[in-house]
MARBA-270267 format. One record per residue: residue number from 1; residue in three letters; x, y, z of N, C-alpha, C, O in turn. Coordinates in steps of 0.02 Angstrom, whole numbers, plus 50000, padded with zeros to 5 digits. Last residue first. Example, Ala and Ser with C-alpha at 12.3 -4.5 7.8 and 13.67 -1.06 7.14 Angstrom:
<nodes>
NODE|dopa|dolum|n_u|n_v|n_w|ca_u|ca_v|ca_w|c_u|c_v|c_w|o_u|o_v|o_w
NODE|2|SER|50642|49888|50354|50684|49947|50357|50645|50002|50394|50670|50057|50402 $
NODE|1|ALA|50660|49716|50390|50615|49775|50390|50660|49835|50390|50712|49834|50423 $
</nodes>
This chain:
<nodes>
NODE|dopa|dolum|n_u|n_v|n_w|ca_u|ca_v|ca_w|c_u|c_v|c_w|o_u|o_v|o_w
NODE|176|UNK|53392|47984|49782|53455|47939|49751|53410|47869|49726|53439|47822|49700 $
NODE|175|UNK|53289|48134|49738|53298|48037|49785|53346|47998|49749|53337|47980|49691 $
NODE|174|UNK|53211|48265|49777|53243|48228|49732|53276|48149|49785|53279|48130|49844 $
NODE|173|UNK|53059|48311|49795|53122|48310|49829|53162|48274|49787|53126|48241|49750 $
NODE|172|UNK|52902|48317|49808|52954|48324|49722|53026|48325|49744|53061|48345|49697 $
NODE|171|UNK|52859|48344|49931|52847|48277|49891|52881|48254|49835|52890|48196|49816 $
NODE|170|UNK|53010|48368|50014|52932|48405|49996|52924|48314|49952|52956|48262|49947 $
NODE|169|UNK|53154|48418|50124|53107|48359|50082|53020|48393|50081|52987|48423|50123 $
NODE|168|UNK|53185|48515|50209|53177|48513|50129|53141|48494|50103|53099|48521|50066 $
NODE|167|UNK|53180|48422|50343|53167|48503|50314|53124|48540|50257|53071|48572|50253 $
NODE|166|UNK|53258|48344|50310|53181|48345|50314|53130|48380|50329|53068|48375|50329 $
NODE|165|UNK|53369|48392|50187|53350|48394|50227|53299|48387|50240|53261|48413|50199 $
NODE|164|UNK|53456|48372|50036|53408|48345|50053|53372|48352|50139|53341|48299|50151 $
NODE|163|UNK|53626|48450|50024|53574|48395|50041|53513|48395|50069|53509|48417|50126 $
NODE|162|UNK|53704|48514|49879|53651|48549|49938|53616|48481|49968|53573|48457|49931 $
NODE|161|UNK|53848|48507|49814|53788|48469|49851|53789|48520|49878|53832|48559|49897 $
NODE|160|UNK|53916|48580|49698|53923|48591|49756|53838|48578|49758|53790|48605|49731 $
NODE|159|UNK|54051|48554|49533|53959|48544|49568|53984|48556|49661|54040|48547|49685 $
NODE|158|UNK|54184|48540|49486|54120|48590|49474|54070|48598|49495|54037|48648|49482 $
NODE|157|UNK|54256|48415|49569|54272|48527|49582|54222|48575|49561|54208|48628|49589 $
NODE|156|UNK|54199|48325|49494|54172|48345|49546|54180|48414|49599|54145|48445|49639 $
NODE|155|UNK|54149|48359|49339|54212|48353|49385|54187|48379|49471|54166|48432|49495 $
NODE|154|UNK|54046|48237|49253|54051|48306|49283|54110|48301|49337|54120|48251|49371 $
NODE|153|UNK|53948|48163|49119|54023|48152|49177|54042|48211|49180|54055|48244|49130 $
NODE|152|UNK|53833|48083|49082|53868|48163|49103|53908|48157|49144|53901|48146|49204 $
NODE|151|UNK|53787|47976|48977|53821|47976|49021|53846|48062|49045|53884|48091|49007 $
NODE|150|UNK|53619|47898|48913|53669|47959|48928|53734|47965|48969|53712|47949|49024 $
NODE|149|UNK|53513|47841|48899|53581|47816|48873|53634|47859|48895|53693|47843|48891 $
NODE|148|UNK|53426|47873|48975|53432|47928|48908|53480|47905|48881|53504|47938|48834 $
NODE|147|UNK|53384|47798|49086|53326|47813|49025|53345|47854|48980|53304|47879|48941 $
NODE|146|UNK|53510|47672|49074|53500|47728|49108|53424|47767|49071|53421|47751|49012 $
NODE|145|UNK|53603|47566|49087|53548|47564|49090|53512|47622|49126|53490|47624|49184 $
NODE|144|UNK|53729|47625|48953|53734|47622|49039|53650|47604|49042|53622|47630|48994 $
NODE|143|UNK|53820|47602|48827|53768|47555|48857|53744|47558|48938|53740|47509|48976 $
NODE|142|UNK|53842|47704|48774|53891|47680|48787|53864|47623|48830|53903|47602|48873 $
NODE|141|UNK|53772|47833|48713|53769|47773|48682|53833|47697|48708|53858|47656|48671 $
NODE|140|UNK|53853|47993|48753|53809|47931|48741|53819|47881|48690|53856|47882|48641 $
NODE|139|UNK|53936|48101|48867|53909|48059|48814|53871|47993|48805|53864|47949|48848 $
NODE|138|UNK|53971|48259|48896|53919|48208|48904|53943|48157|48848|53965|48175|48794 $
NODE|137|UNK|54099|48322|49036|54070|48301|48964|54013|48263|48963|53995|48233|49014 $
NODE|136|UNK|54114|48470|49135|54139|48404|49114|54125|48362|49011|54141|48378|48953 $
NODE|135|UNK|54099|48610|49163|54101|48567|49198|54133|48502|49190|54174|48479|49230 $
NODE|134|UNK|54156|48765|49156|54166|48716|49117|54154|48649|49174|54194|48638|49219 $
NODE|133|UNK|54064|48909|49142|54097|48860|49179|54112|48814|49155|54071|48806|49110 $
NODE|132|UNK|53971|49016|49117|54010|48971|49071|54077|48956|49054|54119|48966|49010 $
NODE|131|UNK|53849|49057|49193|53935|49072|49191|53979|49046|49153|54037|49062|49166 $
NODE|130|UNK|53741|48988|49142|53747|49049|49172|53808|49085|49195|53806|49143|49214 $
NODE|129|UNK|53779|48872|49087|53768|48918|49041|53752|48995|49089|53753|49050|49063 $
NODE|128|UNK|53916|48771|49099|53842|48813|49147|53839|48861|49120|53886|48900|49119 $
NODE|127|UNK|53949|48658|48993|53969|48697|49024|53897|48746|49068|53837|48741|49055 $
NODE|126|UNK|54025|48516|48929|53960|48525|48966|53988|48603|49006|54038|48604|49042 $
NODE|125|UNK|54070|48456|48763|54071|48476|48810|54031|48510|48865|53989|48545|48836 $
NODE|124|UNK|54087|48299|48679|54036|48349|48714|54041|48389|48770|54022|48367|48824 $
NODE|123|UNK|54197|48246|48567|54158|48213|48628|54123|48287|48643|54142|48332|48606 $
NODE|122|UNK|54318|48181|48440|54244|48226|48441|54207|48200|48523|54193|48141|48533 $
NODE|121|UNK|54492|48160|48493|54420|48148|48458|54362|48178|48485|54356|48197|48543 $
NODE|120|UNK|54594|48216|48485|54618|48188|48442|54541|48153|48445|54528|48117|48397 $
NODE|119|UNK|54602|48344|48607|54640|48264|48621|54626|48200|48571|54637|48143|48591 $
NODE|118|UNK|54465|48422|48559|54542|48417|48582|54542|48337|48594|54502|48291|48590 $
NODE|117|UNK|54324|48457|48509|54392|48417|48463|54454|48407|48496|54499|48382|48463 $
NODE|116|UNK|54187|48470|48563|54258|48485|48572|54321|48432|48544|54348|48381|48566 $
NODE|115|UNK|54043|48560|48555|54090|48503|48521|54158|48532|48542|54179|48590|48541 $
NODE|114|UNK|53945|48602|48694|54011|48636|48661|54039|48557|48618|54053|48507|48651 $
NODE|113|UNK|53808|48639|48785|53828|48575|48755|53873|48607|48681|53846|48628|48630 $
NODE|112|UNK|53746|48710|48936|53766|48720|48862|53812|48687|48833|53868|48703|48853 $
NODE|111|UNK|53648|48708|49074|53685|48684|49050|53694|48714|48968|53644|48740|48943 $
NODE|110|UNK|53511|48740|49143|53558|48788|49133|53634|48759|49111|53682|48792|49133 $
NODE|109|UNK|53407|48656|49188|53455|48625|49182|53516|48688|49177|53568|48679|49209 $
NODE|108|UNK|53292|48632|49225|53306|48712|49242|53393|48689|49220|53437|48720|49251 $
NODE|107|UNK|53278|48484|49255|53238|48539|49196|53250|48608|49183|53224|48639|49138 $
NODE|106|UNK|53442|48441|49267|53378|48461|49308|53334|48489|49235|53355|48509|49181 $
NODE|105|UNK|53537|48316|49139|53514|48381|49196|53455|48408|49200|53415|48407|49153 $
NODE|104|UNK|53548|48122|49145|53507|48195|49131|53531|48262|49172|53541|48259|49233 $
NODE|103|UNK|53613|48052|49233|53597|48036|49155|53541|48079|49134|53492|48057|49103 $
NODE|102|UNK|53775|48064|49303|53715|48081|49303|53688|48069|49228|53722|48073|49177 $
NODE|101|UNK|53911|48041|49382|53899|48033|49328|53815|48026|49350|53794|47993|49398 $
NODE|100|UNK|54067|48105|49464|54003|48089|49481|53971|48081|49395|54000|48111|49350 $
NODE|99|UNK|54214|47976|49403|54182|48040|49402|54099|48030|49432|54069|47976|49429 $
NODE|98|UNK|54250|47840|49379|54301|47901|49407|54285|47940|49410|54330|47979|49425 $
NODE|97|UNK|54171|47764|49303|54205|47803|49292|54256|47830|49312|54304|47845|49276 $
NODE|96|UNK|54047|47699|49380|54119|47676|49385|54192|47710|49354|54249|47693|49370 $
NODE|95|UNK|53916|47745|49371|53960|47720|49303|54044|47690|49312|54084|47669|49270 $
NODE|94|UNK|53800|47760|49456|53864|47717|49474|53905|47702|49401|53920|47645|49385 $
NODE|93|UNK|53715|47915|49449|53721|47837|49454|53787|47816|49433|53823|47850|49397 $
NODE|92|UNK|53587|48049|49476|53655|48034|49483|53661|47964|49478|53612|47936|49502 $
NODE|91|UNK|53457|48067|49456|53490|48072|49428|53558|48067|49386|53580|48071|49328 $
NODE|90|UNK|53423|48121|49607|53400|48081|49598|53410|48048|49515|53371|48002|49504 $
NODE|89|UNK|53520|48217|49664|53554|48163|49654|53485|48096|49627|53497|48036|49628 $
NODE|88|UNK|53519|48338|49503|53480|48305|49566|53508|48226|49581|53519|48184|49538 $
NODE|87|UNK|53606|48470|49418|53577|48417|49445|53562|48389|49493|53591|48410|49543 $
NODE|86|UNK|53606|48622|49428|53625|48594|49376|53594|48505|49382|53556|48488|49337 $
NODE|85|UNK|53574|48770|49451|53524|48717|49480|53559|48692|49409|53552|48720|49354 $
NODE|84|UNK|53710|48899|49503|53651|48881|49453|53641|48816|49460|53692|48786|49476 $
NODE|83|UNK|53822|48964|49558|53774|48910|49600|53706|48887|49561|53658|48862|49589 $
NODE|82|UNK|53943|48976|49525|53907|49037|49521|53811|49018|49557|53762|49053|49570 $
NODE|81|UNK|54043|48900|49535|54057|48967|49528|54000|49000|49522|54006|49060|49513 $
NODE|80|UNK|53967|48780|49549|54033|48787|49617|54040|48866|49599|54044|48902|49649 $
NODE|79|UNK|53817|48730|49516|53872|48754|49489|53915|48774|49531|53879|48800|49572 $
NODE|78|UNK|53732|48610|49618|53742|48671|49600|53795|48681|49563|53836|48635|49571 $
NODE|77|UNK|53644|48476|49650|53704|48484|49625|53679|48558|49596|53628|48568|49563 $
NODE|76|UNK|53537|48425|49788|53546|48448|49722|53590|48469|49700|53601|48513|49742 $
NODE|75|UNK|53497|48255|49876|53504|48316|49868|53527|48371|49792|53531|48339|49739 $
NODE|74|UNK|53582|48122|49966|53502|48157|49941|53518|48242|49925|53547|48279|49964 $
NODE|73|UNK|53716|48031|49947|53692|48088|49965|53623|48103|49928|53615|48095|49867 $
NODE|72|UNK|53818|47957|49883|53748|47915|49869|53705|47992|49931|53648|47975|49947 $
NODE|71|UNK|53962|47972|49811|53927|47990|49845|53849|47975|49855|53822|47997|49804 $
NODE|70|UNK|54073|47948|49711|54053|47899|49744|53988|47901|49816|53973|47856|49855 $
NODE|69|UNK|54102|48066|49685|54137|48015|49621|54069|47978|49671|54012|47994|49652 $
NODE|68|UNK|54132|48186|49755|54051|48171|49739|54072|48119|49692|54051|48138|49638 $
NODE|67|UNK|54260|48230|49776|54217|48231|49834|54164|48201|49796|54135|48178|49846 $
NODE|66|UNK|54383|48150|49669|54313|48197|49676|54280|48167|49730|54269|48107|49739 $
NODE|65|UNK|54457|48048|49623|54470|48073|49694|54438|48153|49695|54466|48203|49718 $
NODE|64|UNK|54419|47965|49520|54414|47923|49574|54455|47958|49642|54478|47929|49691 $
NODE|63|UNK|54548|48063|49407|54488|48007|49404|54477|47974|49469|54529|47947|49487 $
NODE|62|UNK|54577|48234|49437|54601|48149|49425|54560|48118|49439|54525|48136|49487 $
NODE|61|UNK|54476|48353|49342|54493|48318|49409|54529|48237|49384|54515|48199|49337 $
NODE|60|UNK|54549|48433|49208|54519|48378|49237|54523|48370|49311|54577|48383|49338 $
NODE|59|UNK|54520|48601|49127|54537|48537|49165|54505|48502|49194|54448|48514|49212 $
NODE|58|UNK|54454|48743|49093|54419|48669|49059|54499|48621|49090|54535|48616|49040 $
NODE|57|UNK|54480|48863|49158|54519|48832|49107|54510|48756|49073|54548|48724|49037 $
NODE|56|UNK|54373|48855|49239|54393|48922|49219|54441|48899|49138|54430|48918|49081 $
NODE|55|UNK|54347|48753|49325|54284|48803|49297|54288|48840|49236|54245|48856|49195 $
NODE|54|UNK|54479|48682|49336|54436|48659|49302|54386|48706|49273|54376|48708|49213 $
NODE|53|UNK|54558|48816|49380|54590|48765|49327|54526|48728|49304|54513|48741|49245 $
NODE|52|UNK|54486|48846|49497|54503|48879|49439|54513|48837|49369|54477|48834|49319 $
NODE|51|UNK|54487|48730|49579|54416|48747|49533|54445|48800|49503|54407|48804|49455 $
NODE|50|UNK|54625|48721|49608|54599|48672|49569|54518|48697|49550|54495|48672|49498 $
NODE|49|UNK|54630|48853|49678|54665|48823|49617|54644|48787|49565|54640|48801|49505 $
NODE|48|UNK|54463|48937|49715|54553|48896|49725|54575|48883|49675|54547|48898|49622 $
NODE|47|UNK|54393|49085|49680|54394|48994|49674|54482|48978|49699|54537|49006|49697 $
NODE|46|UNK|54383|49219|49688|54357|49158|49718|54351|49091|49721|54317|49052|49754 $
NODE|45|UNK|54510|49256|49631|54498|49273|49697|54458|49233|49728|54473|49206|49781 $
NODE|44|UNK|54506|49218|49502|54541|49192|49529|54530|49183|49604|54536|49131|49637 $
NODE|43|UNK|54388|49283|49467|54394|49235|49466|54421|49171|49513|54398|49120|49540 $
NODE|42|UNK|54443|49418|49446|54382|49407|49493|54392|49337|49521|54402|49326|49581 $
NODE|41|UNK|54542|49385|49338|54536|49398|49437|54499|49391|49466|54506|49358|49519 $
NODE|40|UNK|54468|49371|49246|54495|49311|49262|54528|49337|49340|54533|49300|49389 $
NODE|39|UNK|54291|49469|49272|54365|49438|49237|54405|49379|49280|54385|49349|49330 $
NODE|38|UNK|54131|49386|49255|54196|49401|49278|54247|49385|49253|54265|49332|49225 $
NODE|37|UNK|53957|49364|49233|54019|49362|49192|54054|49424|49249|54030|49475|49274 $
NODE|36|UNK|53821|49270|49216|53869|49305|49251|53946|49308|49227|53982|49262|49208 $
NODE|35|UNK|53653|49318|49175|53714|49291|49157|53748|49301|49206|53724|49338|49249 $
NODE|34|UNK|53511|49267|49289|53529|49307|49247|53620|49281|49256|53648|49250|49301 $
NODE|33|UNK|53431|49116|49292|53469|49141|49331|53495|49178|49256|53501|49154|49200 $
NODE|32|UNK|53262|49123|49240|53314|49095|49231|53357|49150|49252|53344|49210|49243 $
NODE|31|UNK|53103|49099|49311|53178|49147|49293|53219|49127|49273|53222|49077|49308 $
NODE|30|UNK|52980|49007|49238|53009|49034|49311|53077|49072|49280|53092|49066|49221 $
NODE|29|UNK|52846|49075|49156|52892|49033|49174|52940|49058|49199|52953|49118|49193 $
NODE|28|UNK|52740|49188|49142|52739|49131|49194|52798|49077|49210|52800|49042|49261 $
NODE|27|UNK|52772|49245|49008|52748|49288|49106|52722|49238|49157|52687|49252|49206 $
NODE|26|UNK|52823|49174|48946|52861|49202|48962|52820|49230|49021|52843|49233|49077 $
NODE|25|UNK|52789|49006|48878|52734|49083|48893|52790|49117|48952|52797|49084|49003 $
NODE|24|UNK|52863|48908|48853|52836|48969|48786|52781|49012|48810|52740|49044|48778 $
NODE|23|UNK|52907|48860|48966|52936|48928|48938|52895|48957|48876|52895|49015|48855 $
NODE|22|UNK|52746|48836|49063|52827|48809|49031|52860|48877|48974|52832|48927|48952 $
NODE|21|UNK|52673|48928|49121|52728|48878|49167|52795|48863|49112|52856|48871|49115 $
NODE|20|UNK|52528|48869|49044|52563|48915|49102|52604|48898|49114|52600|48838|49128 $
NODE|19|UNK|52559|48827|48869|52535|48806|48934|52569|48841|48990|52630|48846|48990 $
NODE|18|UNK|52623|48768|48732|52596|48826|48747|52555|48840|48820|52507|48878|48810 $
NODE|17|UNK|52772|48671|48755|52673|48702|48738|52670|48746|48771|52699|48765|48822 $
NODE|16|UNK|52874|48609|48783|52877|48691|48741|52806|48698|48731|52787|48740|48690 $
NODE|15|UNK|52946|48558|48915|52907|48546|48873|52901|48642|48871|52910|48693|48904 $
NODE|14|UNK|53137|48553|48968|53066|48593|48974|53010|48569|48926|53041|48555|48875 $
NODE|13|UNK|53265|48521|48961|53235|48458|48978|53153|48469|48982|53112|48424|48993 $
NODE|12|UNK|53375|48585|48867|53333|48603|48907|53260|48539|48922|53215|48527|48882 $
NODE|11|UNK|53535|48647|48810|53465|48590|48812|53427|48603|48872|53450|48631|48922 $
NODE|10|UNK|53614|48727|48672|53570|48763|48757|53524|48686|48737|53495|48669|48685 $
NODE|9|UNK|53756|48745|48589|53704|48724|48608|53676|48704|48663|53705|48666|48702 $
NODE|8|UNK|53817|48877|48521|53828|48844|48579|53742|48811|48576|53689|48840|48565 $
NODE|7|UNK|53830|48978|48416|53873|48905|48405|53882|48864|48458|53928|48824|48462 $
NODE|6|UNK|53751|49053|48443|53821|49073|48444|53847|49043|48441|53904|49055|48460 $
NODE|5|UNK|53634|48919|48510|53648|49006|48508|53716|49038|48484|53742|49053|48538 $
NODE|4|UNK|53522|48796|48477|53591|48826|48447|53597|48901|48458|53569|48941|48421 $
NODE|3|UNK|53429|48703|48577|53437|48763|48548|53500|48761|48553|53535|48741|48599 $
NODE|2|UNK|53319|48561|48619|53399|48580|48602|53396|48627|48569|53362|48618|48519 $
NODE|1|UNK|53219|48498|48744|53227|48545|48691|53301|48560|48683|53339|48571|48730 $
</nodes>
């Protein structure tokens, strides 16, 4: 599902029937993490530099030196500022990019999809809609064999693995 709010567009990977559970029945579908909003101190105080600069001020990590560019890890990608369920490494795949690159977010996705015109062309910006963080970009149609064509290229300063423990692991566990 793709919703337009305030000129931001909210996707959501949820089926919309009418059925226990999924969002169009509100006294059963699960929470969505309430907003979060801080000033730019707050901010500052908790993030370092470089996740300031990216979360905070939409920068780049340099290409091919993100903790997660190349990581084959079991487990789930959180937002770094505020820890909202953004993706699963079952999800995640080898685009060679220079960046972790995933071809969907989670169903609880909490993501919000920004046109962004800088640097002279139209591309997609990806931000966590529960803090609205700036993660990276999506785009598509670029031939990856992926089931959404999709590419989400995320800075790896923005996401923080939780791994997969056997612990954890349940039957719905997520799986590289």
């Amino acid at each position: 599902m793709v919703s337009t709010v305030d000129g931001m567009t909210n996707v959501s990977n949820s089926s919309t029937s009418n059925t226990a559970g999924s969002p169009a029945d509100p006294t059963t579908a699960p929470a969505r993490p309430a907003k979060v909003r801080k000033t730019d101190d707050q901010w500052r105080a908790e993030l370092d530099p470089m996740e300031y600069a990216v979360l905070r001020e939409a920068a780049t990590e340099r290409p091919f030196t993100g903790e997660y560019t190349d990581t084959k890890t079991q487990g789930v990608y959180y937002c770094r500022a505020c820890g909202a369920t953004l993706f699963t490494s079952a999800e995640k795949f080898d685009s060679h990019c220079g960046w972790p690159s995933f071809y969907a977010p989670t169903e609880d996705d909490n993501v919000t999809l920004i046109e962004d015109r800088s640097f002279g062309s139209v591309r997609t910006e990806v931000r966590c809609a529960t803090c609205d963080s700036h993660l990276g970009h999506v785009f598509a149609g670029e031939g990856y064999a992926t089931p959404t064509d999709q590419r989400w290229c995320i800075n790896s300063v923005a996401l923080r693995l939780e791994p997969v423990t056997p612990e954890s692991a349940g039957p719905d566990s997520p799986t590289a």
